[in-house]
PyMOL commands that place a pseudoatom at each C-alpha (Angstrom):
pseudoatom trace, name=CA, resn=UNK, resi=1, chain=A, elem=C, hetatm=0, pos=[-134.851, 29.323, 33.306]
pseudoatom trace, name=CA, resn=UNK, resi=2, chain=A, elem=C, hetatm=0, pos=[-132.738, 27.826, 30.416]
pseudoatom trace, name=CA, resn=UNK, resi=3, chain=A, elem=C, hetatm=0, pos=[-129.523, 29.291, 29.693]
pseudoatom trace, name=CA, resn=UNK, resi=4, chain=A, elem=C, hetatm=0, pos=[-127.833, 29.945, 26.553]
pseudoatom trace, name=CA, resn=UNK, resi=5, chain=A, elem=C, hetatm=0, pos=[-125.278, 27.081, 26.083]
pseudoatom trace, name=CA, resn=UNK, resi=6, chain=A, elem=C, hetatm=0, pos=[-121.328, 28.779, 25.425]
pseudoatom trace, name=CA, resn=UNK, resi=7, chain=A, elem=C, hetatm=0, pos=[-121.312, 26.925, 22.122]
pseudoatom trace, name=CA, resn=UNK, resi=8, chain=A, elem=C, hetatm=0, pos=[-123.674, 29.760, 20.469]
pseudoatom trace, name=CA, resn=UNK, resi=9, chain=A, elem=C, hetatm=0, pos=[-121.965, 32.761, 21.958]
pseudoatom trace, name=CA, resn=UNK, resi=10, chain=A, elem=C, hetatm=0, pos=[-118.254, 31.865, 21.523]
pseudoatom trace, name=CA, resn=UNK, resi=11, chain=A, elem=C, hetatm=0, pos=[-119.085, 31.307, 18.497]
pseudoatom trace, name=CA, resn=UNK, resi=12, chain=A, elem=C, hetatm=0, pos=[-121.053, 34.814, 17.907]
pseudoatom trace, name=CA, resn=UNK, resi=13, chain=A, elem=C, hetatm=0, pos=[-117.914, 36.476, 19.629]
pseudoatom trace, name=CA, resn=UNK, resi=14, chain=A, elem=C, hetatm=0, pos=[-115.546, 35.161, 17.330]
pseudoatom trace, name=CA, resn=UNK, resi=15, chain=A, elem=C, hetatm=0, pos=[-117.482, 36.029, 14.335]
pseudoatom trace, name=CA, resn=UNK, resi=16, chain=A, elem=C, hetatm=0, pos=[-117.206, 39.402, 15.522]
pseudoatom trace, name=CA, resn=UNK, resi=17, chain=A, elem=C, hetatm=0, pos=[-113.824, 39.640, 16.144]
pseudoatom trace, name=CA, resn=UNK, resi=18, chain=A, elem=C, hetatm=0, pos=[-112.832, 38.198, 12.537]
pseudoatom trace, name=CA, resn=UNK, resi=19, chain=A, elem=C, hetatm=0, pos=[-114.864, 40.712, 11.192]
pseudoatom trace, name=CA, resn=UNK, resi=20, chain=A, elem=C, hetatm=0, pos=[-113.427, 43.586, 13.013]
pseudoatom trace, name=CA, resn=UNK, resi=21, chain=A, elem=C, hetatm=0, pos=[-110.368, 42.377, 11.991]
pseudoatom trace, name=CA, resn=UNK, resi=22, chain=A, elem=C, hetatm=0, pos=[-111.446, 42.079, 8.303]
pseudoatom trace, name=CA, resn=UNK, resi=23, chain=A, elem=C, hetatm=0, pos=[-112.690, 45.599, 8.312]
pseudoatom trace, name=CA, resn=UNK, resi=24, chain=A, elem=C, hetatm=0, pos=[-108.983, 46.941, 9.777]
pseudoatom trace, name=CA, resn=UNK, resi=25, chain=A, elem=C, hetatm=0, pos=[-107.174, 44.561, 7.566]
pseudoatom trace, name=CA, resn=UNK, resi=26, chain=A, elem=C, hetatm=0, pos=[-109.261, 46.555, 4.168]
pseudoatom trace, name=CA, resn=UNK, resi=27, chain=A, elem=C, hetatm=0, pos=[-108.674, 49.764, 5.195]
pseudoatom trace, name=CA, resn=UNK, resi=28, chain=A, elem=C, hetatm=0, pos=[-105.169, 49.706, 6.192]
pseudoatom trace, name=CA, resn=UNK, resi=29, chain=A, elem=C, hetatm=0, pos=[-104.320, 47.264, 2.697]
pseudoatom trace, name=CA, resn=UNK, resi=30, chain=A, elem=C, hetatm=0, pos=[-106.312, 49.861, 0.727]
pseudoatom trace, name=CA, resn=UNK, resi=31, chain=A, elem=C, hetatm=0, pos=[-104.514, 53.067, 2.084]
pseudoatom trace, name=CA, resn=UNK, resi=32, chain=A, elem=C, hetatm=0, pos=[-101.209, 51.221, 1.736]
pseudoatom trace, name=CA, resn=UNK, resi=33, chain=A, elem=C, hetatm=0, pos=[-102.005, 50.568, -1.786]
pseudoatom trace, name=CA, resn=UNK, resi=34, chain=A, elem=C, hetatm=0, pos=[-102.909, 53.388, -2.739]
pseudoatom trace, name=CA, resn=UNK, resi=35, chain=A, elem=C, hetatm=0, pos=[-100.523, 56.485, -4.698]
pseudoatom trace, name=CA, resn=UNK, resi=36, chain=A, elem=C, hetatm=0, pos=[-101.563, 60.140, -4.544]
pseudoatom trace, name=CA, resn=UNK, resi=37, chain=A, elem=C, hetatm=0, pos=[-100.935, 62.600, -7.611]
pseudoatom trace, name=CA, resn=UNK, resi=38, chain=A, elem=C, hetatm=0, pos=[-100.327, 66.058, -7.059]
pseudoatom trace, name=CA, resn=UNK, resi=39, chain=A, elem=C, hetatm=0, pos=[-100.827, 67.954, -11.221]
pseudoatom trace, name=CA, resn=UNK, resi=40, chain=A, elem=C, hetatm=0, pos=[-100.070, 71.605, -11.239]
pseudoatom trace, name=CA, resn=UNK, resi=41, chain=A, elem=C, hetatm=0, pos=[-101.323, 73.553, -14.194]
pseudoatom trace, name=CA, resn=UNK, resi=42, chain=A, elem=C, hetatm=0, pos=[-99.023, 76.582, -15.436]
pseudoatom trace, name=CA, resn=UNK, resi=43, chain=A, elem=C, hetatm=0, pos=[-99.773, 79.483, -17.546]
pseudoatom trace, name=CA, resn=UNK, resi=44, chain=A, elem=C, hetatm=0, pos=[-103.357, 80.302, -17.040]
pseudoatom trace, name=CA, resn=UNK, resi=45, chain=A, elem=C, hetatm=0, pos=[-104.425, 83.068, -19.394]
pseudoatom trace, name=CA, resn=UNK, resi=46, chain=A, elem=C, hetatm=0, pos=[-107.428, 83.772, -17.480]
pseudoatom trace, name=CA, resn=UNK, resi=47, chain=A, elem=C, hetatm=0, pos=[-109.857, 83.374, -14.328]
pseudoatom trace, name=CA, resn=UNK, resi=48, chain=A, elem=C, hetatm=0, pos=[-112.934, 83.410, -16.444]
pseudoatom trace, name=CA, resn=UNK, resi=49, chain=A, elem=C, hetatm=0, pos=[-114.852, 79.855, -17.063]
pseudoatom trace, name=CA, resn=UNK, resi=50, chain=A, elem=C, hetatm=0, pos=[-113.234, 76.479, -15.287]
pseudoatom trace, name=CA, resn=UNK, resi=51, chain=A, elem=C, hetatm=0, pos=[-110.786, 74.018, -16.256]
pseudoatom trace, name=CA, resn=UNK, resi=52, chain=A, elem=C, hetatm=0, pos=[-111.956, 70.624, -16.472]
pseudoatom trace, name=CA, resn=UNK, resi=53, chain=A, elem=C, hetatm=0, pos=[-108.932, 67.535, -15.860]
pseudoatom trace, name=CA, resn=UNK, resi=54, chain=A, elem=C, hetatm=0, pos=[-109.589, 64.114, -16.638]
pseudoatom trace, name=CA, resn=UNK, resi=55, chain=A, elem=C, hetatm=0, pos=[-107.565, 61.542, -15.001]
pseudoatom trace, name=CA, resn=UNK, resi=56, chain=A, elem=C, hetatm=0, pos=[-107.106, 57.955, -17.341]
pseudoatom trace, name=CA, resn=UNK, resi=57, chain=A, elem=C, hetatm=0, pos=[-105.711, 54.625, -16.116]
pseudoatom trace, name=CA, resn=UNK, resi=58, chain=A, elem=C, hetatm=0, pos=[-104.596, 53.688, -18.831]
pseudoatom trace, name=CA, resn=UNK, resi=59, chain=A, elem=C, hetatm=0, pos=[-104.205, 53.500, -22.489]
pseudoatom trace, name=CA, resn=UNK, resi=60, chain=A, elem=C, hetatm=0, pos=[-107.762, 51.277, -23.579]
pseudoatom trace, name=CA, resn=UNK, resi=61, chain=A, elem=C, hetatm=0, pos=[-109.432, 53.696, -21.259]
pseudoatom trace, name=CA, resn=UNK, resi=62, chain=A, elem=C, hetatm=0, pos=[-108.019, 56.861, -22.743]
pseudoatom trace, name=CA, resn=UNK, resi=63, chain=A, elem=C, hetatm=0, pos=[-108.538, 55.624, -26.144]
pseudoatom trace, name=CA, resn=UNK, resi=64, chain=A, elem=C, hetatm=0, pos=[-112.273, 54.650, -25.218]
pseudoatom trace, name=CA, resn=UNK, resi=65, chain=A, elem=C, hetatm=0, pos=[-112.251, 58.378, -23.408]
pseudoatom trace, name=CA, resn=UNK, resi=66, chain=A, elem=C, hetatm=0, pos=[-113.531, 56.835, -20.162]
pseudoatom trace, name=CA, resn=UNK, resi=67, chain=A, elem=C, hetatm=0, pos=[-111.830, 58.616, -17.336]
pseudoatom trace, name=CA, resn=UNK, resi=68, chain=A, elem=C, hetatm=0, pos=[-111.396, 56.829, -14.313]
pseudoatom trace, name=CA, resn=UNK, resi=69, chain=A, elem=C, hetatm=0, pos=[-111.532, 60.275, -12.167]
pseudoatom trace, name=CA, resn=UNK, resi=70, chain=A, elem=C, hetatm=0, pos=[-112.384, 63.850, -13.130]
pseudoatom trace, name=CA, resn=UNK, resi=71, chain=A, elem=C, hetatm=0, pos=[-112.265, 67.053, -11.200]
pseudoatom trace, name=CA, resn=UNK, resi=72, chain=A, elem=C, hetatm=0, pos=[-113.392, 71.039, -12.360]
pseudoatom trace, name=CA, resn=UNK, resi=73, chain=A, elem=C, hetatm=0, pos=[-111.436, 73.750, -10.924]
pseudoatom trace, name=CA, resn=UNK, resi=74, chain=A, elem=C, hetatm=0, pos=[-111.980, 77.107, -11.027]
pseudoatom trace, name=CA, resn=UNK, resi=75, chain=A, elem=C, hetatm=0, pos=[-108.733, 78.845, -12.216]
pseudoatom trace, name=CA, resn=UNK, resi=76, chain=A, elem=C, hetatm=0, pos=[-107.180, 81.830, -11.007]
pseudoatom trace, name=CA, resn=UNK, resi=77, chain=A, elem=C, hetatm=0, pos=[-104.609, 83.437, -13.116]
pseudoatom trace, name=CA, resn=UNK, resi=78, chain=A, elem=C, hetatm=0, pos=[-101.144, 81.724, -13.700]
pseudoatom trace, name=CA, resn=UNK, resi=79, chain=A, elem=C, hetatm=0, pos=[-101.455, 78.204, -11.648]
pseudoatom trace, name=CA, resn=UNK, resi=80, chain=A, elem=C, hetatm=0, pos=[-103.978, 75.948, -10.563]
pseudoatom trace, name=CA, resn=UNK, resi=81, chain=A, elem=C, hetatm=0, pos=[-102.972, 72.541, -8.371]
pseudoatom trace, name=CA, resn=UNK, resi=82, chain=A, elem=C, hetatm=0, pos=[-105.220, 69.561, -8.462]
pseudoatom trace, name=CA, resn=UNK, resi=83, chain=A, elem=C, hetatm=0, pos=[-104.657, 66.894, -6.445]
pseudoatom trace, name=CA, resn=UNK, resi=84, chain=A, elem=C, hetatm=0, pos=[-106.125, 63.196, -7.290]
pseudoatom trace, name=CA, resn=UNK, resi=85, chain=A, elem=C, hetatm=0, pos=[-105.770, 60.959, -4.033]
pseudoatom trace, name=CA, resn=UNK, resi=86, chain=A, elem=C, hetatm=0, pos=[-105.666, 56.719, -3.018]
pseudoatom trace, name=CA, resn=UNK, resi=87, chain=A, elem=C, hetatm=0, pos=[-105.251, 55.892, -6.766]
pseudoatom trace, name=CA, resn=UNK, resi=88, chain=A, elem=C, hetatm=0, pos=[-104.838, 52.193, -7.351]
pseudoatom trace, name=CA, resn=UNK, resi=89, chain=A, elem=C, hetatm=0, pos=[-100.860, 51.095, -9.008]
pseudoatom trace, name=CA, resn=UNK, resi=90, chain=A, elem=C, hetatm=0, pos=[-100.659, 51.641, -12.479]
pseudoatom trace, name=CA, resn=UNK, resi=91, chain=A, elem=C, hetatm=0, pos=[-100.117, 54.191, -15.612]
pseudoatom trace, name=CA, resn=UNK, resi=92, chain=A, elem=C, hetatm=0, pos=[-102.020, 57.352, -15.595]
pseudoatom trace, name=CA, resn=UNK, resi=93, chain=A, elem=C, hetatm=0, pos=[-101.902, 59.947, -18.000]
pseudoatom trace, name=CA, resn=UNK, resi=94, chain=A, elem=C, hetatm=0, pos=[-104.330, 63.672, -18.021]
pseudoatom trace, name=CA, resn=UNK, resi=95, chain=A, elem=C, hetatm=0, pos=[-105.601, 65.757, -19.896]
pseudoatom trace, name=CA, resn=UNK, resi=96, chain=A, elem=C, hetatm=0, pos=[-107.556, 68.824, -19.730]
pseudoatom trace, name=CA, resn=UNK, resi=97, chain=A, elem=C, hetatm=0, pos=[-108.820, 72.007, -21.114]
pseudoatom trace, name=CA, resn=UNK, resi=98, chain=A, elem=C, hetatm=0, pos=[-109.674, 75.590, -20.018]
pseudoatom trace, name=CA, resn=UNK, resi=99, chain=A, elem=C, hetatm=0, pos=[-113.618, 76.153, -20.824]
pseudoatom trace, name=CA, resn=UNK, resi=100, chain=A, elem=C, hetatm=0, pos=[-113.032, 79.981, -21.083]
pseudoatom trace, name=CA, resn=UNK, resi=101, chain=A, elem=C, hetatm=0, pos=[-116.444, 80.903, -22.093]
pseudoatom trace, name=CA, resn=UNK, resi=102, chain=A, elem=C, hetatm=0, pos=[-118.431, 78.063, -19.383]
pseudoatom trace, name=CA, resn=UNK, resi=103, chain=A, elem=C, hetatm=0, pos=[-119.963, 76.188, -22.006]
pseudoatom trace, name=CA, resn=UNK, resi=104, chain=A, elem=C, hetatm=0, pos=[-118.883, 72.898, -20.803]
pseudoatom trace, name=CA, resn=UNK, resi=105, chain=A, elem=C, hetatm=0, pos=[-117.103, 71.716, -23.550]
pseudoatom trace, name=CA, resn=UNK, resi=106, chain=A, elem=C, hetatm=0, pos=[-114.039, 72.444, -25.623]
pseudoatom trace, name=CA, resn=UNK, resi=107, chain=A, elem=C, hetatm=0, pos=[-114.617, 74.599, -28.563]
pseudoatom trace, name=CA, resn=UNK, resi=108, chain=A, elem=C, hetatm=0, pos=[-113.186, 74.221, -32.063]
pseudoatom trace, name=CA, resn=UNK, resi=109, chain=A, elem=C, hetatm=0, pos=[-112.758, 75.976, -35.396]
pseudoatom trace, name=CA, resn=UNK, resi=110, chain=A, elem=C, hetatm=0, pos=[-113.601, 74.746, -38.571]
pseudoatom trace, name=CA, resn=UNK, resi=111, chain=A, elem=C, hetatm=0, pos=[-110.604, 72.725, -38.863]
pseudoatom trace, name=CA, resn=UNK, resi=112, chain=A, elem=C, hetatm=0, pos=[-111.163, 70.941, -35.541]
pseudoatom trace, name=CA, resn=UNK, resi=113, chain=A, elem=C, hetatm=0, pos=[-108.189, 72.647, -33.855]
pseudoatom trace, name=CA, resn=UNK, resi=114, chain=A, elem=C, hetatm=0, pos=[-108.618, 74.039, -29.920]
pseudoatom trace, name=CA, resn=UNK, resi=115, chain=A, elem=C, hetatm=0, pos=[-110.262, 77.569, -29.572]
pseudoatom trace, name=CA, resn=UNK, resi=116, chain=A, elem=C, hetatm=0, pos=[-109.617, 77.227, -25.912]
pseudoatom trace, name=CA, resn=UNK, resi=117, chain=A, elem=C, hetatm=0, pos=[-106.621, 76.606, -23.995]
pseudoatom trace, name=CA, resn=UNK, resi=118, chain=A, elem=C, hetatm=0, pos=[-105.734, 72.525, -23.310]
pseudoatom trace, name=CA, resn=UNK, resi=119, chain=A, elem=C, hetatm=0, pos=[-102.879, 70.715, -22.131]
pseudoatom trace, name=CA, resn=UNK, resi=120, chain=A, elem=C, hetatm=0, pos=[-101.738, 66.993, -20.935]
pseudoatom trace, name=CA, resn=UNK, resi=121, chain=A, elem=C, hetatm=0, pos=[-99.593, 65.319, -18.627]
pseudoatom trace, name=CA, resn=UNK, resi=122, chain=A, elem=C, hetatm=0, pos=[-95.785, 65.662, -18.288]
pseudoatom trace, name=CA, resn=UNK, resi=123, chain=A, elem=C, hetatm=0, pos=[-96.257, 68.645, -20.453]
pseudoatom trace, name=CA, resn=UNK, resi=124, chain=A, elem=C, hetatm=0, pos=[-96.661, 66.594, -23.691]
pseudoatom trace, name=CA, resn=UNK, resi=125, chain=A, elem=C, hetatm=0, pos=[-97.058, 68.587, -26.852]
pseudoatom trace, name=CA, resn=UNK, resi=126, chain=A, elem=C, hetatm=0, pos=[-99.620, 68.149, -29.919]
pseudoatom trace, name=CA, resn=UNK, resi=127, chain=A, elem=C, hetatm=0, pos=[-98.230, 66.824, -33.137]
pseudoatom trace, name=CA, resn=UNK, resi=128, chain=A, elem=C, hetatm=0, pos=[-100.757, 67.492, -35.983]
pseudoatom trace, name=CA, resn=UNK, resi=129, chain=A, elem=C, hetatm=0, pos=[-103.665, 66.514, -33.660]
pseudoatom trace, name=CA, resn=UNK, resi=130, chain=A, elem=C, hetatm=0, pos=[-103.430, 65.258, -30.192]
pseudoatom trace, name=CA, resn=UNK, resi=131, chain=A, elem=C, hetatm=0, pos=[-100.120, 64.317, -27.788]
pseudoatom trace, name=CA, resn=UNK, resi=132, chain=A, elem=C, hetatm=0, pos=[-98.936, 61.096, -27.858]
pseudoatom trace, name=CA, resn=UNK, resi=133, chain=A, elem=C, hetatm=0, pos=[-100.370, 58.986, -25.447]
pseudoatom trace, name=CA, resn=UNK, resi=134, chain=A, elem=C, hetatm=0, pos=[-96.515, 57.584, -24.167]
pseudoatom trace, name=CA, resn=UNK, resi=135, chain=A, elem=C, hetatm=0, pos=[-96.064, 61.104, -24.253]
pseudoatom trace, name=CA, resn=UNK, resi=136, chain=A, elem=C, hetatm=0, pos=[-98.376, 61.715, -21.562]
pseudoatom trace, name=CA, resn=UNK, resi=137, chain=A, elem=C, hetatm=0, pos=[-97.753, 58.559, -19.264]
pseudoatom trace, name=CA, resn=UNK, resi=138, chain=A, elem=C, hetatm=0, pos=[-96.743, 58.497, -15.651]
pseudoatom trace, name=CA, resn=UNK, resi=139, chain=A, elem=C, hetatm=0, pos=[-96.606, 55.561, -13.355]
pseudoatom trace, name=CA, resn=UNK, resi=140, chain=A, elem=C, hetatm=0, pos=[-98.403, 55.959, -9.735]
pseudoatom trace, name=CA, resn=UNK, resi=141, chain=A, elem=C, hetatm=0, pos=[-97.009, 53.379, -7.386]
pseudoatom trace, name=CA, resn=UNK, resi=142, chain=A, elem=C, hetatm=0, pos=[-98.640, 52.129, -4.304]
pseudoatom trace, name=CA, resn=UNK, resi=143, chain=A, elem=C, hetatm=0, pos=[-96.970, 54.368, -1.843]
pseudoatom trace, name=CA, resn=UNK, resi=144, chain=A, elem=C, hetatm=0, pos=[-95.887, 57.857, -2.601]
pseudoatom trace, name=CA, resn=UNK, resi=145, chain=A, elem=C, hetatm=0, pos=[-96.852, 60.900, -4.686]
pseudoatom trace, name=CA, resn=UNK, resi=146, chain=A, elem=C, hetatm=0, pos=[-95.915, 61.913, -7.933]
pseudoatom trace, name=CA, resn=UNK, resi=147, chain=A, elem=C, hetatm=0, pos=[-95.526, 65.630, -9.365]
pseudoatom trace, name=CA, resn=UNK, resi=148, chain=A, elem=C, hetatm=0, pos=[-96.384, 66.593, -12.305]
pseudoatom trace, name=CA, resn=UNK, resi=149, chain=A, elem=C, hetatm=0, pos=[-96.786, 69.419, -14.305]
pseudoatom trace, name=CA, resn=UNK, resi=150, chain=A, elem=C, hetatm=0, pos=[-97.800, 70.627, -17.705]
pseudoatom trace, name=CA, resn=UNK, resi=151, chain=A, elem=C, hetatm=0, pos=[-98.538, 74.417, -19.453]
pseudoatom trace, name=CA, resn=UNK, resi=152, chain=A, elem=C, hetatm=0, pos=[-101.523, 75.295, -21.025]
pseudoatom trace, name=CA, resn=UNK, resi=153, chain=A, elem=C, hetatm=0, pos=[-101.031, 75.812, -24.766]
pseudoatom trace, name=CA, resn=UNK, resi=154, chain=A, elem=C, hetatm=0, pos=[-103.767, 78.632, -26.134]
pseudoatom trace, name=CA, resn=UNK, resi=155, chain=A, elem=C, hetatm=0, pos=[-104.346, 78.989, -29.718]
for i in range(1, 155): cmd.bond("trace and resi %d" % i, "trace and resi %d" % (i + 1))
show_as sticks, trace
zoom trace
């Protein structure tokens, strides 16, 4: 009967111990490093449709209309929190729009201006076409939550 010599198994047990502690070392880094964002919309005309909020790191991203998270919320009449969790460091800014009649997509007149309600971050207003995007900027940090608000503007 041949035995299995120590050198193989300490080994083997050691590899498995750096790799649990690899695996508790990610998670805790990554929920250390990670900011939450709490985005409360005001002024809701209506429950009808759903409002759809596009979160942007970034201003090449928000340019290039590539959201790095987005959520659809069915709105009830006056508010509506949305919550966007374990985001990475760095500057954020959101917009959205209230899809009153569920088409899934916000409608314009002839002009190209809103037909539906919209809004941004930190309450930022249009200026002869969209809100500035500095306007609109917030920084998430690692650790913490930030608030932030805005009103939906209806034509």
């Amino acid at each position: 009967m041949r035995s299995i010599p120590k050198k193989i198994t300490l080994p083997l047990a050691i590899s498995k111990l750096l790799m649990t502690v690899a695996i508790v070392s990610c998670s805790t880094v990554s929920s250390v490093n990670a900011g939450d964002v709490d985005f409360t919309i005001n002024g809701i005309k209506q429950s009808d449709g759903a409002i759809y909020v596009a979160l942007f790191k970034g201003e090449e991203n928000y340019r290039n209309n590539l959201p790095y998270r987005v959520q659809q919320v069915n709105p009830s009449t006056h508010a509506a929190d949305i919550s966007f969790s374990r985001l990475p460091e760095g500057e954020y800014v959101i917009r959205y729009f209230h899809d009153q009649n569920s088409n899934q997509k916000m409608d314009m007149n002839l002009f190209g201006m809103p037909t539906e309600g919209f809004g941004y971050s930190n309450n930022a207003q249009p200026d002869m076409g969209p809100a500035k995007y500095q306007q609109m900027a917030f920084q998430v940090l690692s650790s913490g939550t930030v608030h932030n608000q805005s009103q939906v503007i209806y034509p």
